[in-house]
N, C-alpha and C positions, 0 to 999 in steps of 0.2 A: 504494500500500500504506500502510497505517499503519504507523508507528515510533514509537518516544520516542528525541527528541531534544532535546541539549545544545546552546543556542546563546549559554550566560555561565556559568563558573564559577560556584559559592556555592550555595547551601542547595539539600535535597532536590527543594523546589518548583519547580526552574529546569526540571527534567523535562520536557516537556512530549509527551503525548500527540498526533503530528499525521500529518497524509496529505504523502505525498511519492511523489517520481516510483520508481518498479517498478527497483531494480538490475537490468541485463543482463550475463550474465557473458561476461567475454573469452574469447581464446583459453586453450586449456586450463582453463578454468573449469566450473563446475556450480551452475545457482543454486537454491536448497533452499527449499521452502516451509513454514518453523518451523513446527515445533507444538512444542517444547520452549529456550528457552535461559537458558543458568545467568549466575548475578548471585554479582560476589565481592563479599567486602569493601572491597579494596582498589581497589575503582571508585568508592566511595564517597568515596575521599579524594581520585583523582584529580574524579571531579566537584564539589569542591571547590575544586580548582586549588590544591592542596599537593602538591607534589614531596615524591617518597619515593624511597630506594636501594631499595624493594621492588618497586616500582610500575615501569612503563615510561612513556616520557614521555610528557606529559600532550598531547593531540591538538589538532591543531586544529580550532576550531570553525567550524558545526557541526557535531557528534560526535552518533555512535551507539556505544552502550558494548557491549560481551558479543560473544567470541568464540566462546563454547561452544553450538554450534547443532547441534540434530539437527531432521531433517524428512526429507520426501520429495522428490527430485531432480524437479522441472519443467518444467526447459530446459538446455540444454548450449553453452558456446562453442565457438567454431570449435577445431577439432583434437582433438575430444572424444567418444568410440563412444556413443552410440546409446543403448547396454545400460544407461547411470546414467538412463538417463528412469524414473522410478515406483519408485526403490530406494529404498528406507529407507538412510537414513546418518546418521553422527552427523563433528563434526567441531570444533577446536578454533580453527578457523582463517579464521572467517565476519567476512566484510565486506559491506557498511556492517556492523557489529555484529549482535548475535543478539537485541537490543531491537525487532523487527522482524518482521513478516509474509513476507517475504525477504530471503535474505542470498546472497550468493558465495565459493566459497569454490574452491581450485585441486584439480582431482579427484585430484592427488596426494596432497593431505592430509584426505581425508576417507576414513571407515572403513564398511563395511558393515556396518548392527545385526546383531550376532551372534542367533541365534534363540533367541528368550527374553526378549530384552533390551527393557523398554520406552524410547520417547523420555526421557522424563524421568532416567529411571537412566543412560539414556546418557550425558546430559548432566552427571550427579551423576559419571560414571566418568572422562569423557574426561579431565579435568585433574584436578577433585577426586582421584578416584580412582586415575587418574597420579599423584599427588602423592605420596596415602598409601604407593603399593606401592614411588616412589623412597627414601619414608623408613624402612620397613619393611627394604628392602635395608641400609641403611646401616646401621638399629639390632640388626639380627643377633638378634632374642630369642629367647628358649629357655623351654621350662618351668623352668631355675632362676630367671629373672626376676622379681624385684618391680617393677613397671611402675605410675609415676603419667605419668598422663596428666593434661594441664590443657586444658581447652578439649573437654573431650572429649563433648559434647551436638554439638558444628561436624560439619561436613562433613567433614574428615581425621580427626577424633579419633573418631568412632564407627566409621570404618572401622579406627583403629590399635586400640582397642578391642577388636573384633571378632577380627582377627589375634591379638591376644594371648592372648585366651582361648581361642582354637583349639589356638595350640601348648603350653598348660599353664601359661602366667604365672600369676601372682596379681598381680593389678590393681585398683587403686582409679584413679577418675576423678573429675577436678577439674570443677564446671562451675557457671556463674553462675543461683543460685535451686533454688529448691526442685522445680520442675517438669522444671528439667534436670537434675538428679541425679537426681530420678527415672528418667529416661529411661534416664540410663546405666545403672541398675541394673537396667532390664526387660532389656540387654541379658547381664546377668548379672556384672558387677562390683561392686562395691562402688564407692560414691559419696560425696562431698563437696559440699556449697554453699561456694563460695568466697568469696565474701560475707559468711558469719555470721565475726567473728572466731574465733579460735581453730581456725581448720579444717586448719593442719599439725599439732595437738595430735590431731585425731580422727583424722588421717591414720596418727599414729605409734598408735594405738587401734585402729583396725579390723587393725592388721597386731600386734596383739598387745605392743607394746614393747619388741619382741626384735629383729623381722627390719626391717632399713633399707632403703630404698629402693636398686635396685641401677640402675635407670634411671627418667629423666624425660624424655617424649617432651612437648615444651612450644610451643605455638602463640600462647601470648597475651604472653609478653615484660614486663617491667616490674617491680614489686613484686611478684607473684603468681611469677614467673619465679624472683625470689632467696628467695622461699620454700621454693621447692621444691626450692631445689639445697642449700639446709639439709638436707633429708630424705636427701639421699645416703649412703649409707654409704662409706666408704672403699673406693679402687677402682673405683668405677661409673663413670655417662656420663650427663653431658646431652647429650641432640638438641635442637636447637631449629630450627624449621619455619615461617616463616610468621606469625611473631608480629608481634600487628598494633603492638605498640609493642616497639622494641627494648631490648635490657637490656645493657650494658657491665661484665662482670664476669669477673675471671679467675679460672678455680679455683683457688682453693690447694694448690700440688705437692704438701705433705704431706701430704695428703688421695688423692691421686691420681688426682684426679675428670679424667675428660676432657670436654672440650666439643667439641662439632659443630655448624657451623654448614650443618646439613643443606641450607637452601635454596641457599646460596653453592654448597656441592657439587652441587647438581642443576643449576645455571643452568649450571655451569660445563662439564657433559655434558653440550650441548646433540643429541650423537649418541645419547643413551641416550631421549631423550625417546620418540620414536615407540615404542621396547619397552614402555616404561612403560604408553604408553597403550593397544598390542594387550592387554598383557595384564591390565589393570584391565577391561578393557571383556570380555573373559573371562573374569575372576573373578567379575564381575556377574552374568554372561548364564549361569554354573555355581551362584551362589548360594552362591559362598565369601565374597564380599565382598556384604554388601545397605546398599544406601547410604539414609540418610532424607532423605526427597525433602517439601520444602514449598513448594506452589505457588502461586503470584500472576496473576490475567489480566496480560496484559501492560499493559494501560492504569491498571493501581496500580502501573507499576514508582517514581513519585517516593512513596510510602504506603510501598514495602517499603525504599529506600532509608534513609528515617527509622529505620523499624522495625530496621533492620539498625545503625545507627547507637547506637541505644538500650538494643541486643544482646537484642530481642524473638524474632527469629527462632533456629530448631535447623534444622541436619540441612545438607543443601543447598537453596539457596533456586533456586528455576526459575519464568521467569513465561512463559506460556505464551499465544498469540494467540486 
């Protein structure tokens, strides 16, 4: 089969495009023949060989990156029914990686596409969209909500987007360039380029001058991060999710802003995980959640690495065989 694989930490080009020997799956095993698998950010660093508290540790080489693999079942290991030969499945839990023409993965942890649901979306649901619905639980909104969102062109942030103007928030989205603010606005919020200075001044502008920020669902961390916990009004909440650079800041009690450290809370339920993902991949395949899906052949996965690096890429990124 062809894969891309990792055989030296450092720059995107280490990727390399090659033919290796067909994974056989073991006992209890299922091995899937990709047509869809998702690319995070944070592989990006680990294919760099920088340890991150976000990140899981860095593999040994050589390494196949991307767990989140949807295809169709091919062959089955020993102690395994019959019935997974030619099923559509999606699954989070694919080894060698989902960089790959096949992968294996344990038939206990893979899910049947719900009918509706393409591979690709599958793959945008299974963790992506796991992710959003863990952080959605925690952040409780309501139509009284003022909701900024940062990062909100990414893969979690179009779908916290989405939720929020479902249930009656008023939401403005944060997002890098003029092409991504667009986006978030076709999906019906109001938007920010976070980039041109002065963009928590238009923040405090499109919401009139009056009403403050009552939460900030935040993915990107750092200076963009303390900006927006400025816009809090007294009493609110920051979540933060997933930020790809961390930001060390305590609210101010007199303020009475709470923080959450929404990803620490999810890792930390790692029994809650499998709900997350039935029911993302449900919300997909009902069309309460529609995830953006941008796709790469699989043999440009070190072209999208860069790109993703550069912060070129929106939505969920899926490269595909």
């Amino acid at each position: 089969m062809h894969a891309v694989v990792l055989r030296e930490f450092g720059p995107a080009e280490n990727l390399r495009y090659e033919t290796v020997p067909d994974p056989e799956p073991g006992p209890g095993q299922v091995r899937i023949a990709v047509r869809a698998a998702g690319v995070h950010f944070i592989e990006t660093v680990m294919r760099a060989g920088a340890a991150s508290d976000l990140a899981p540790p860095l593999p040994e080489l050589p390494a196949v990156f991307g767990g989140e693999v949807a295809g169709v079942v091919d062959a089955v290991g020993p102690g395994v029914e019959g019935s997974w030969l030619g099923r559509a499945v999606v699954t989070a839990s694919g080894t060698p990686g989902g960089y790959a023409e096949l992968a294996v993965a344990g038939a206990d942890q893979v899910y049947p596409l719900p009918q509706g649901l393409g591979f690709q979306d599958a793959v945008a649901m299974v963790v992506t969209g796991a992710t959003a619905v863990g952080l959605l639980d925690i952040a409780r909104l309501t139509a009284d909500d003022v909701v900024l969102v940062t990062s909100a062109a990414g893969g979690v942030g179009r779908l916290v987007v989405q939720h929020a103007l479902a249930v009656g928030a008023t939401v403005v989205g944060a997002a890098g360039g003029a092409a991504k603010a667009e986006a978030v606005r076709k999906l019906g919020a109001e938007a920010v380029d976070y980039r041109e200075d002065g963009w928590d001044d238009t923040v405090r502008e499109l919401l009139g001058g009056e009403r403050p920020v009552t939460v900030v669902l935040d993915g990107v961390g750092g200076i963009l991060a303390a900006t927006a916990y400025e816009l809090i009004g007294d009493g609110g909440r920051f979540v933060s999710i997933g930020s790809a650079s961390q930001v060390d800041f305590t609210p101010a009690s007199e303020r009475g802003v709470a923080y959450v450290d929404a990803l620490l809370d999810l890792l930390a339920r790692p029994e809650d995980r499998a709900g997350y993902q039935s029911r993302a991949l449900d919300a997909g395949a009902h069309g309460e959640l529609v995830p953006a899906v941008q796709s790469f052949p699989l043999s440009h996965a070190a072209e999208v690495h860069a790109a993703m690096e550069r912060r070129e890429t929106t939505g969920k990124v899926v490269l595909v065989p």
